[in-house]
N, C-alpha and C positions, 0 to 999 in steps of 0.2 A: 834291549828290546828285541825282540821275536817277531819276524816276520814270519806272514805264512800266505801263500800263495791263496788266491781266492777260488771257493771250487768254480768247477765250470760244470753249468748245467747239462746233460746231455739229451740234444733235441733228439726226437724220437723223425724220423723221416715216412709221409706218406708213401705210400705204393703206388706207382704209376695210374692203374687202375681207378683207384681213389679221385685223385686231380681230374681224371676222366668224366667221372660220373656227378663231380661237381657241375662242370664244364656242361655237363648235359641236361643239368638239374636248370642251370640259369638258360639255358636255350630254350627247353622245355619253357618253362617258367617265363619266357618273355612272349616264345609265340604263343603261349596261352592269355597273355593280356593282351597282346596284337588279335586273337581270334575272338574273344571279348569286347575290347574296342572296336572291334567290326561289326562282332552282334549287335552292341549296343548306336553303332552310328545306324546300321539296319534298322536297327527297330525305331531310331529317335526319324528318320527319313518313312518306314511303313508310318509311323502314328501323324508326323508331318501329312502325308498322304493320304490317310484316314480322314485325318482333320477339314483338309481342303477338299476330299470330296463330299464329306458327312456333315462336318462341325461347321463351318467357315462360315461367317455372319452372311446374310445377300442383304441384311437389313435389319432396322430396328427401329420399338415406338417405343418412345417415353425410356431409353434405355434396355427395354426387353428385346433380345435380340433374336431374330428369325434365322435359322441356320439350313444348312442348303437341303437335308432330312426334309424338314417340315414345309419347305420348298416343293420338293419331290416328290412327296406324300400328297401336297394337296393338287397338285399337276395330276398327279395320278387319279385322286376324283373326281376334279373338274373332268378330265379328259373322258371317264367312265359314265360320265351325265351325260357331254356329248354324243358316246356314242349310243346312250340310250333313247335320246332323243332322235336320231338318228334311227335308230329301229323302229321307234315306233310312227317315223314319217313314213318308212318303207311299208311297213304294217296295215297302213293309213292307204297307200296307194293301191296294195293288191286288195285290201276290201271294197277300194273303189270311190274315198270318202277323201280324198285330197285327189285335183287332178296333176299331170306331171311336172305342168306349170306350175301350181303350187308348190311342190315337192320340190320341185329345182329353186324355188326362192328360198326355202326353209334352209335349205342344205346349203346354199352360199353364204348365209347367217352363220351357221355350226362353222363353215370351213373357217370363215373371217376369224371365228372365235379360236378357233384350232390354231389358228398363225400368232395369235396372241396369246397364248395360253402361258407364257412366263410370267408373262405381266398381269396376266388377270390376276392368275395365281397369287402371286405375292400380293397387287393390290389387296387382293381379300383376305390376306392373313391380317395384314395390316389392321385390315378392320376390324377383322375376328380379334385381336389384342386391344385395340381400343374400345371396340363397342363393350367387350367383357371388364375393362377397367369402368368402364359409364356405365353400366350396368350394375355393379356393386354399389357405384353413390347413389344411382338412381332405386335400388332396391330390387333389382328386375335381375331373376333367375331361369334356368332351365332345366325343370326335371326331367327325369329319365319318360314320367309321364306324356312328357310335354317333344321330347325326341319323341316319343314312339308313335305320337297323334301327328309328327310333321314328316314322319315317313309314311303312315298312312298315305298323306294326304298324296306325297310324289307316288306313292304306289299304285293310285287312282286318274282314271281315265275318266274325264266329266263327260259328263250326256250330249252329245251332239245331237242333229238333225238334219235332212236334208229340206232346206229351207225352198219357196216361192215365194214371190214378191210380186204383185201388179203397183203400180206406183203413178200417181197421178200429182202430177207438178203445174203450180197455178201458171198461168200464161202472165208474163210481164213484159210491158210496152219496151221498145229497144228502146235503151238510154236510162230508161227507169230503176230504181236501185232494186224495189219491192213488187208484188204486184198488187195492185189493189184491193179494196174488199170484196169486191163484184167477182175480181176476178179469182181472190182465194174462196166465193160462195160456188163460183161455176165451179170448182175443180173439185170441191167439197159434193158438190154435186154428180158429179163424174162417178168419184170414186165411190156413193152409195149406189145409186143404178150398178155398178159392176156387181160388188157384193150383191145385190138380190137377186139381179140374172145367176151368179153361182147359187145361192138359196135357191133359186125357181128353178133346178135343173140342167143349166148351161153349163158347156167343160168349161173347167179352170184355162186350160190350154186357150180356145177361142175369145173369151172374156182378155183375157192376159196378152195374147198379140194384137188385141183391136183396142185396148185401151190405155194400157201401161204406156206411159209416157216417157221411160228409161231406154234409151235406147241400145244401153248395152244390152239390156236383159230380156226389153221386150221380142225378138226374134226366137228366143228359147224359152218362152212364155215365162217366162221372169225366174227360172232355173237359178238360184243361185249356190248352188251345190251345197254339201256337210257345213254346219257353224259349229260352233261351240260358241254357248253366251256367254263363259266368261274369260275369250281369248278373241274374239272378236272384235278390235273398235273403229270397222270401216261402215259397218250399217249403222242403220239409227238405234239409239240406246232403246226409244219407247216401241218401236218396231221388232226389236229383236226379242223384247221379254214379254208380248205379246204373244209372240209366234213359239215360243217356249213352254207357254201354258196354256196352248189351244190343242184339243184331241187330233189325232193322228185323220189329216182329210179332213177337215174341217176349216173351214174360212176364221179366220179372226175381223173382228168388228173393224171399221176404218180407224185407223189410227193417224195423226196428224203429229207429225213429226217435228224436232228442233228447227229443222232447215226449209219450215210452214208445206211440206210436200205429203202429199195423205197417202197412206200404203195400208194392200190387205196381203196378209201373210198367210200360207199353211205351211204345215210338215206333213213329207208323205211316206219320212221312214225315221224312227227314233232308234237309235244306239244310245243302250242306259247306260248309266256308270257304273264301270267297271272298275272290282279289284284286281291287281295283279298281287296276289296269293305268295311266288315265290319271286318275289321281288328281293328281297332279304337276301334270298337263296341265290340269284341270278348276279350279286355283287360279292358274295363269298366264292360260287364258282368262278370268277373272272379275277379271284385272287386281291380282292380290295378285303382289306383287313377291315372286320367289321365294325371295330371298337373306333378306328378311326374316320371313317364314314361317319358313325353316331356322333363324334365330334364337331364333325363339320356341320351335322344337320342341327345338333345343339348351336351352332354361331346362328345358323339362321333363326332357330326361335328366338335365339337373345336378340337379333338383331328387327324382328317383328313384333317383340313384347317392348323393346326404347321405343319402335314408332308409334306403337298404341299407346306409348303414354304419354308419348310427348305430343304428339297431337290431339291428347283426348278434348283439349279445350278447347279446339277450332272444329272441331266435328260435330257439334251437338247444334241446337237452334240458334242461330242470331241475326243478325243484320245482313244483309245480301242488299248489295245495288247491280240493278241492269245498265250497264255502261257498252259504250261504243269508243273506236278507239282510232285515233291516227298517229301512223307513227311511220318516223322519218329516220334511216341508217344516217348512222355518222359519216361523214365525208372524209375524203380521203384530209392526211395530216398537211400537207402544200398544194393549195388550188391558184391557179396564176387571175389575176385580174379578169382575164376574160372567159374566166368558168361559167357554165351555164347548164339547163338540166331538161333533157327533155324527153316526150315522149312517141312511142313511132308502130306504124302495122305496117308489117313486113307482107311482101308480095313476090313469092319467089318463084324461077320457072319450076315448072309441075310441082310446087307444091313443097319443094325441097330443098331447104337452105344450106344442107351441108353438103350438096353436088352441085352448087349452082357454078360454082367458078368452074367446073370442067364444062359446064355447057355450053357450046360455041356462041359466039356471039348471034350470028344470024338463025338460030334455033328458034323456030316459033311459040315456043313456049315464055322465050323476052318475051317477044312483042304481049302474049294474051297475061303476063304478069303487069306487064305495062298497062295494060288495057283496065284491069281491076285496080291497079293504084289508082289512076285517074276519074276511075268512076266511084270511087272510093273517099277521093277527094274531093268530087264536086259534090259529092251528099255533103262531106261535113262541111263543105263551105254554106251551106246552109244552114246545118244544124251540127255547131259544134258539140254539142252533147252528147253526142252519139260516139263519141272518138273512144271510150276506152269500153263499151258494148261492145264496137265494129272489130276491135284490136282482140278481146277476149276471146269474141268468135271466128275470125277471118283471119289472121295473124299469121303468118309460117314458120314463126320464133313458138316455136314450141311451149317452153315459161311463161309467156303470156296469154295463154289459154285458159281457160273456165273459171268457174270463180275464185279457186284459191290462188290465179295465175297474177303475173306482173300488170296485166292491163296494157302491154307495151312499155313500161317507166323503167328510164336509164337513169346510170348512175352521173354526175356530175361530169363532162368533160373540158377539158381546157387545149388551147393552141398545143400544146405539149402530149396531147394523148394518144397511144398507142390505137387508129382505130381505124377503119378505113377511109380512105382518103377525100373520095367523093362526099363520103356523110359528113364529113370532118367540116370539109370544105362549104358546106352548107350550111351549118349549124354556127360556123365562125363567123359569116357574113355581118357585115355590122348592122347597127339599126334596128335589129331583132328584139322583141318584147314578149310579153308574157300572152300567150294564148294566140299568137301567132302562128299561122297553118302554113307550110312551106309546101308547093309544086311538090310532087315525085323524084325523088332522088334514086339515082342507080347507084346502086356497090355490087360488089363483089358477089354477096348475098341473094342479091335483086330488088326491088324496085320497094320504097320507103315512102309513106305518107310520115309526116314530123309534125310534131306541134311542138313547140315553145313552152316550157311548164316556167319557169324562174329563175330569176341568178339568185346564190350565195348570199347574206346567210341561212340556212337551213329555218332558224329561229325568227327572221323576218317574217317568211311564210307562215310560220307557225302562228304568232301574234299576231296577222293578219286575220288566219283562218278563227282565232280564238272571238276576236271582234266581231267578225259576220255574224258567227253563230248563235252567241249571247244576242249578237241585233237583230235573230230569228231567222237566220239562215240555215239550208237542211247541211245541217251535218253529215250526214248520208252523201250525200251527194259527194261534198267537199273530200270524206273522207276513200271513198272509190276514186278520183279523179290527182290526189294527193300523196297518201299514205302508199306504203310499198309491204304491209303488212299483208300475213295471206286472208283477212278478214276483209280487206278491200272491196272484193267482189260484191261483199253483201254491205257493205255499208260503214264498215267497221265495226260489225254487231260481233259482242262480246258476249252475249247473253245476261245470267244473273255470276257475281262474282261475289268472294266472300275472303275478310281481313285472311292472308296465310298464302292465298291462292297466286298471286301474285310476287313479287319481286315488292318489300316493306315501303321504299319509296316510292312504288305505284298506289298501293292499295294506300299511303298515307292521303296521298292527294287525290284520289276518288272519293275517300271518304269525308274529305272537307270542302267538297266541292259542294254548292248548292244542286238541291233536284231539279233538273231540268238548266240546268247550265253546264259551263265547260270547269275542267279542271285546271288545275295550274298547269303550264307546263313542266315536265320534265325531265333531265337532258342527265343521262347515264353514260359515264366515258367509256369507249372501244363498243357501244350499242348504241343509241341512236336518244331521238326526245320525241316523246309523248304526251300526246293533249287528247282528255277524255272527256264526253259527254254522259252526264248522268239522267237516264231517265227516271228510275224512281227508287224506294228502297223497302223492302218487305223481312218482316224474322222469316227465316227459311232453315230447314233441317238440311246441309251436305247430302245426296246421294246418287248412286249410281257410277257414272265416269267422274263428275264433280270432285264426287267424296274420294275416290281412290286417286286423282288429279293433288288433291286437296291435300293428303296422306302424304304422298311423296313429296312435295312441295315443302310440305310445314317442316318435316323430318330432315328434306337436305337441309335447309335451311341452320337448322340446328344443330346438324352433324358436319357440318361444314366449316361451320364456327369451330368446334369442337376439335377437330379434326387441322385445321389451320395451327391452332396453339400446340398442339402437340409436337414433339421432336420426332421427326421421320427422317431415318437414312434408307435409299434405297440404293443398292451395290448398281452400278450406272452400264457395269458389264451385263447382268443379268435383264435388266429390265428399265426403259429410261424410268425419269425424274417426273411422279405424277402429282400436282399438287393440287389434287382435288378432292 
């Protein structure tokens, strides 16, 4: 056998060189996935970045989610309404047609809104996403026609006026809820003699400081500056749309008003309504993107075409009752055994409850507050009737003034209440009963006439007051002397009311109540229990403040429900937790 050696391959050897530029190739080659891997954490960190300042949910309805953009975007035209509205208060002021007073009220409104402007915002995407989902079921759309007639309408300045008033208010007996007939013919009276003397030649001016019965108005012969009738709702509804459709200088007829007070009106300068032309152009110059303005103003039509039709059915003719009304706040949730409720006319030195504790004690102004409590008191010891008349008018608690005022009536106190101590100390005294008049008491405040209203429960009184009145007791009465509502003053007159207008368990039980009886009580948790008088009931058409009353009413009602069921996140950083 033959051996043979096995060849040997011969390795070929790199070149130094070589091994070099390997060596360089993977160096290369790693810092370029280290430079990559770094672009790419960059950019996943920019798009993170992106995200949270652009993308990041602040909320969502029904799963549709509101990102911080569309956040940003509507901040951006809420804030641009504000400042329109804002221009044209200013606008208002150098014409001469708001005074500064006013203007400074307006513009504490805009500011309030302006501090809130996160929350409004998203509240109203919110809605803008839900009303457009209810809006689909309900069939209700917004065309671009229908944007461009509601930018109109913001584009438009309504007709103002500068309004006069003589105002003649019947005289009613102190103590009395109403005034009589005599005394609403005298006044009826009054106010035609005025109107003729202006007819026969006499200034408005003279006629107007020697008859107007307003005292705020009558000194500046019943001046009551620029209105606008459909931003107005501190005058009288029939007074105001009077004075809107009478010639420039010219007397309007006597009008008799809701609140039974007769008023003759003119206008003695009319500002028409006016378009603003580049209105359009005045949100594209300030850099609002115009497409999305037209968005927001499409939510509003959508959002005005759900109420029109969801209240179309309570808006047309039907059933209306005249009701009156008392009504009692819920009491606090732990009253101790010796809770009790009363009411009191404050008599403070010079007139002034909130300096009264720096007033030295021997300042004669005690003594002449002292002096009016006591004589204060000796009337109503005679004539307890008079107690929430004398507190409306004479009072130095503020809140209890005029007829929308407290009448004096405090809330429930017990041995345990934070109050001052003197009063405290009076009102604790044992023995006390209902309708009990207490001596003059001194606090801190000054000097208190008290009467005794009731103890706890709430509902005894009420079922009390309900028996009277069915046994032909004046309601009226009961319900000024009683009730803590601001309808008090007059009676508890509610005027005419109509199914919608109300909260569904009131209007259930006005409407089963007999005519000319009371209502069921009833008792609504964290508000209070109400018992109504019904005086009669007529088919009546919604209008005027009613109807637009009536509108919002029926609508939240609906939207509320609505809007309850739905799933809402709102981001708690951005804007709290709104569940309305």
């Amino acid at each position: 056998m033959t051996f043979r050696a096995k060849p040997v391959v011969k390795r070929t050897h790199r070149p130094a060189w070589e091994a070099q530029d390997r060596r360089n190739f993977y160096l290369n080659l790693g810092f370029g996935l280290i430079v990559i891997l770094a672009v790419v954490i960059l950019a996943i960190v920019a798009g993170l970045s992106y995200y949270n300042d652009h993308l990041a949910s602040v909320g969502s309805v029904d799963g549709q989610s509101i990102s911080k953009d569309e956040l940003k975007d509507r901040m951006t035209v809420e804030a641009w309404r504000l400042d329109e509205s804002d221009r044209r208060i200013q606008t208002a002021v150098l014409a001469g047609h708001l005074t500064q007073a006013q203007a400074t009220a307006a513009q504490q409104t805009i500011a309030q809104q302006r501090q809130a402007l996160t929350t409004i915002a998203l509240e109203r995407i919110i809605d803008t996403k839900l009303q457009a989902k209810l809006a689909t079921q309900e069939g209700v759309a917004a065309a671009p026609g229908d944007v461009d007639a509601r930018l109109l309408v913001e584009a438009t300045t309504p007709e103002s006026r500068h309004i006069w008033m003589i105002e003649v208010k019947p005289t009613t007996d102190l103590g009395a809820v109403a005034p009589t007939a005599a005394q609403k013919l005298a006044a009826k009276a009054k106010a035609d003699a005025a109107l003729k003397d202006i007819q026969a030649g006499k200034s408005w001016e003279d006629v107007a400081k020697t008859t107007s019965t307003d005292t705020a108005t009558a000194p500046q012969a019943g001046d009551l500056g620029w209105l606008a009738v459909d931003q107005n709702q501190s005058e009288d509804e029939a007074f105001l749309k009077a004075a809107f459709a009478v010639a420039v200088n010219t007397p309007t007829a006597v009008v008799e008003g809701s609140d039974g007070s007769y008023r003759i009106g003119r206008a003695t300068e009319v500002l028409a309504t006016a378009v603003d032309d580049a209105y359009q152009a005045k949100i594209q110059n300030d850099k609002i993107d115009l497409q999305r303005y037209r968005a927001v103003v499409a939510a509003d039509v959508i959002h005005e075409k759900l109420q029109a039709k969801i209240v179309a059915d309570v808006t047309g003719p039907g059933p209306q009752r005249k009701v009156s009304e008392i009504f009692i706040s819920a009491p606090p949730a732990e009253l101790a055994a010796d809770a009790i409720k009363v009411r009191h006319i404050l008599y403070s030195p010079s007139g002034d409850a909130s300096n009264a504790s720096s007033v030295p004690a021997d300042d004669p102004a005690w003594e002449a507050a002292r002096e009016k409590a006591l004589a204060a008191y000796v009337r109503l010891q005679s004539k307890p009737d008079l107690f929430d008349a004398i507190a409306r008018a004479e009072s130095d608690e503020s809140q209890a003034n005029g007829p929308t005022g407290s009448g004096g009536k405090l809330p429930f106190f017990d041995s345990k209440s934070s109050v001052d101590e003197a009063f405290l100390a009076a009102i604790m005294a044992p023995g006390l009963k209902a309708g009990d008049l207490l001596q003059p008491v001194k606090s801190a405040f000054g000097w208190h006439v008290i009467q005794i209203m009731y103890r706890p429960p709430d509902l005894d009184r009420l079922n009390a007051i309900k028996s009277q009145v069915d046994a032909g007791a004046d309601f009226a009465v009961l319900a000024r002397d009683t009730s803590v509502a601001g309808s008090a003053g007059t009676g508890g007159d509610l005027g005419w009311v109509v199914k919608g207008q109300l909260d569904d368990r009131l209007m259930a039980a006005i409407f089963a109540a007999p005519i000319g009886k009371t209502s069921d009580i009833v008792t609504i948790a964290d508000d209070g229990s109400y018992v109504f008088k019904v005086f009669a009931e007529e088919v009546r058409t919604p209008e005027g403040r009613q109807l637009e009353e009536l509108k919002s009413t029926a609508f939240s009602k609906w939207y509320d429900e609505k809007k309850s069921a739905a799933v809402i996140e709102r981001d708690e950083s951005i804007a709290p937790t709104n569940t309305n």
